[in-house]
C-alpha positions as CSV (number, residue, x, y, z in Angstrom):
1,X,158.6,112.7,116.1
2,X,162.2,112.9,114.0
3,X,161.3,109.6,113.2
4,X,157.9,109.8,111.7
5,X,158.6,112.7,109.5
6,X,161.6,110.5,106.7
7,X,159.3,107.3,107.2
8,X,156.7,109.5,105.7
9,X,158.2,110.8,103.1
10,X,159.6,107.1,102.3
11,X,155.7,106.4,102.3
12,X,155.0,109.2,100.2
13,X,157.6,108.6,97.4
14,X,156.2,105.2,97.2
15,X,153.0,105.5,96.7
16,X,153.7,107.9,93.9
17,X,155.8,105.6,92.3
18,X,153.6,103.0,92.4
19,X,150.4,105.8,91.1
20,X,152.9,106.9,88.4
21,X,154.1,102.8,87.8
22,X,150.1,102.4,86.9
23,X,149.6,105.0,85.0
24,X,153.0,104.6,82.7
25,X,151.6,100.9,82.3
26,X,148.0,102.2,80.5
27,X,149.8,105.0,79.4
28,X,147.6,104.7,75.8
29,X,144.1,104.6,77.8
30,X,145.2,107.3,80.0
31,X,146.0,109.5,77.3
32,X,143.4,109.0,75.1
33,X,141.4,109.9,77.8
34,X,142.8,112.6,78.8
35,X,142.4,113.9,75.0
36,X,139.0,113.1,74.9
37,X,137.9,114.7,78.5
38,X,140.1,118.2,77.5
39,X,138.7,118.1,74.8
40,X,135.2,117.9,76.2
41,X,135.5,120.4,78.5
42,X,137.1,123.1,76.1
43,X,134.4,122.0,74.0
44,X,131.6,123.9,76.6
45,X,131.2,120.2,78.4
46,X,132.1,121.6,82.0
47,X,134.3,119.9,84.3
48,X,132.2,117.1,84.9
49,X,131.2,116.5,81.3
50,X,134.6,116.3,80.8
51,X,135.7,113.9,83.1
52,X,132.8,111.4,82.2
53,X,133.6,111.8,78.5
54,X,137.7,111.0,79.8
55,X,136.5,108.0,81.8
56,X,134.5,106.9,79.2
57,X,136.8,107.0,76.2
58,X,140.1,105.7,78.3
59,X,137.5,102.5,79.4
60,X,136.3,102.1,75.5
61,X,140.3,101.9,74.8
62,X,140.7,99.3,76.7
63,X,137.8,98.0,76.0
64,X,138.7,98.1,72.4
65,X,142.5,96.5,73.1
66,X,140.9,93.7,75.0
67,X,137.8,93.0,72.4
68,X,140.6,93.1,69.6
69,X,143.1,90.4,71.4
70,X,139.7,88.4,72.0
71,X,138.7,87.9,68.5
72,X,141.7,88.4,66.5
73,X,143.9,84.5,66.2
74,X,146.3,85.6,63.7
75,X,149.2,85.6,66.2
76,X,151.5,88.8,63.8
77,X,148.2,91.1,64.3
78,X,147.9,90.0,68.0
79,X,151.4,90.6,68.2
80,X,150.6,94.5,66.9
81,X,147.6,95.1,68.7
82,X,149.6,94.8,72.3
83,X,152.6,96.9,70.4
84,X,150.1,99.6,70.4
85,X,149.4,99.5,73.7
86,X,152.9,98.8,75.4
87,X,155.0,101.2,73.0
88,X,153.2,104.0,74.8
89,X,153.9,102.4,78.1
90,X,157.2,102.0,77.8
91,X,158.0,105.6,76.0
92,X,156.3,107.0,79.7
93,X,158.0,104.6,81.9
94,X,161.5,105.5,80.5
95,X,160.4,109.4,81.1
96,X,159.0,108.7,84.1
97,X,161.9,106.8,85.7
98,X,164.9,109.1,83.8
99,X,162.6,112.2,85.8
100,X,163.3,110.3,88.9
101,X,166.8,109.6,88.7
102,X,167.9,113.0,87.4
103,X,166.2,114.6,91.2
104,X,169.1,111.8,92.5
105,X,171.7,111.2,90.6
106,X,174.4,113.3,88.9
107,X,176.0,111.3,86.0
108,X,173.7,111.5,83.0
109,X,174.9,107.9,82.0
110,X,173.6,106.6,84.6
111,X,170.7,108.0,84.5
112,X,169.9,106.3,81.2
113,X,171.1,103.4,82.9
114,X,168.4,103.6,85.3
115,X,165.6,105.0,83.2
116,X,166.1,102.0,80.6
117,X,165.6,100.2,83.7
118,X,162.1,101.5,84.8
119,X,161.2,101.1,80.7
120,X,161.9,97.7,80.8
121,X,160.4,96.8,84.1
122,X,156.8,98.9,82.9
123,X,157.3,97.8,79.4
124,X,157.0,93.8,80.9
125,X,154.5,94.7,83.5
126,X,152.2,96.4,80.6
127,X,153.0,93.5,78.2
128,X,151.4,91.1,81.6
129,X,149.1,93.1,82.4
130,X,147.4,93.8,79.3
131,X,147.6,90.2,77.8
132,X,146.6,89.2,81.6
133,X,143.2,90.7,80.7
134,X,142.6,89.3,77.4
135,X,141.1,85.7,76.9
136,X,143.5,82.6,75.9
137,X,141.2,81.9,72.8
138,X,138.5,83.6,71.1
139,X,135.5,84.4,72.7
140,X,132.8,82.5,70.5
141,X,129.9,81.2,71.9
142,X,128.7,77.9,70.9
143,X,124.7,77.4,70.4
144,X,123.5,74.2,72.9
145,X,121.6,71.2,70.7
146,X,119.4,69.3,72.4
């Protein structure tokens, strides 16, 4: 039983990391969802008013993200659009990670050490992730001749 209680724990820090790892990388969708769904439900929405407006406006971001690195070819705008979304990303994976370190290590230099770190490492993973999703070249549909 000594054993099982560290290995979960172990378990449990991981799969919080990983949760907070996923959310840091759609930081931008997450927020603006969040926004939106408070919003809502201070509005007189109720709770689950609130969390479908949430859903629905973080989906619509990246819906909007992914439509916009679809149809836009100009490769200094394409270049902006996924600035947008990975600036936020790395601003929370850089909190997320210096919040981390600070509950186990005592220098505060290395602290930054490690939370520029975890920016980098979300701030890449968000840059693959959210390219990942968008199409190599523009979405246009040809019209078949016959």
């Amino acid at each position: 039983m000594i054993i099982f209680g560290p290995l979960l724990v172990l378990v449990g820090i991981g799969f919080f990391c990983c949760l907070l790892f996923t959310l840091a990388v759609f930081a931008l969708p997450f927020f603006v969802g969040l926004t939106i769904g408070t919003w809502a439900f201070h509005t007189g929405a109720g709770v689950l008013g609130g969390a479908a407006a949430g859903l629905m406006a973080g989906g619509v971001t990246i819906g909007i993200g992914q439509l916009a690195l679809a149809f836009v070819q100009r490769t200094w705008l394409r270049l902006l659009i996924i600035l947008i979304y990975v600036a936020p990303a790395t601003f929370a994976g850089y909190s997320a990670t210096h919040g981390i370190a600070q509950m186990g290590i005592s220098s505060p230099a290395w602290q930054t050490v490690f939370a520029v770190v975890g920016a980098v490492a979300v701030s890449i993973t968000a840059l693959v992730r959210f390219t990942g999703m968008a199409l190599d070249e523009p979405a246009r549909q040809s019209v078949a001749r016959g």
